[in-house]
C-alpha positions in Angstrom: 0.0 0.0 0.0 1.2 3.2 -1.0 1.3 6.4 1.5 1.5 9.6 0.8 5.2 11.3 2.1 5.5 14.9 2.5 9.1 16.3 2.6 9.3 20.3 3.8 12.2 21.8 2.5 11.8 25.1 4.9 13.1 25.8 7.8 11.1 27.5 10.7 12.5 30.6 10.3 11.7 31.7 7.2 8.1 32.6 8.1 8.4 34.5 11.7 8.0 37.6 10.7 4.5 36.6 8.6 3.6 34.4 12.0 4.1 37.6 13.9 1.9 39.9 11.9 -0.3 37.4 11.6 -0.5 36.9 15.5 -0.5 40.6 16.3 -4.0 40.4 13.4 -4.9 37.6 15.3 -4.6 39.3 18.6 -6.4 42.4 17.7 -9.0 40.4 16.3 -10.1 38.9 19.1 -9.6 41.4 21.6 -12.4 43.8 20.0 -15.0 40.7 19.6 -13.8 39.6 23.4 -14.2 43.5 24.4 -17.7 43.5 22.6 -19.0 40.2 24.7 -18.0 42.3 27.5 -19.9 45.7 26.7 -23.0 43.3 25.4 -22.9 41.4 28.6 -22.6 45.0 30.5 -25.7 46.2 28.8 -27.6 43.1 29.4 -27.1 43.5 33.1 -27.8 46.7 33.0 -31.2 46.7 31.7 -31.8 43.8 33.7 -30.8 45.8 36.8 -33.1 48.5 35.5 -35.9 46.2 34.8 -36.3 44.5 38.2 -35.7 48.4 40.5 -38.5 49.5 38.5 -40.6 46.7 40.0 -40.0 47.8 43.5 
């Protein structure tokens, strides 16, 4: 039976500095959606805070 066989003819360090900016992306990325989660979670408590002293 016949498997494929990959050889890589690169070394690691001849894409760091794409890694890096991509990582950097990466991290921007998901810091504003995990700072958005936050705000939207903020608001929800918020209103719900709102919504139950009104009852009172």
């Amino acid at each position: 039976m016949n498997y494929l066989h990959y050889e890589t003819t690169t070394t690691g360090g001849d894409h760091v500095l794409l890694g890096f900016v991509a990582g950097a992306i990466g991290f921007g990325v998901l810091f504003v959606l995990w700072k958005v989660c936050c705000e939207l979670l903020l608001l929800i408590f918020k209103s719900l805070q709102k919504y139950v002293g009104a009852d009172n």
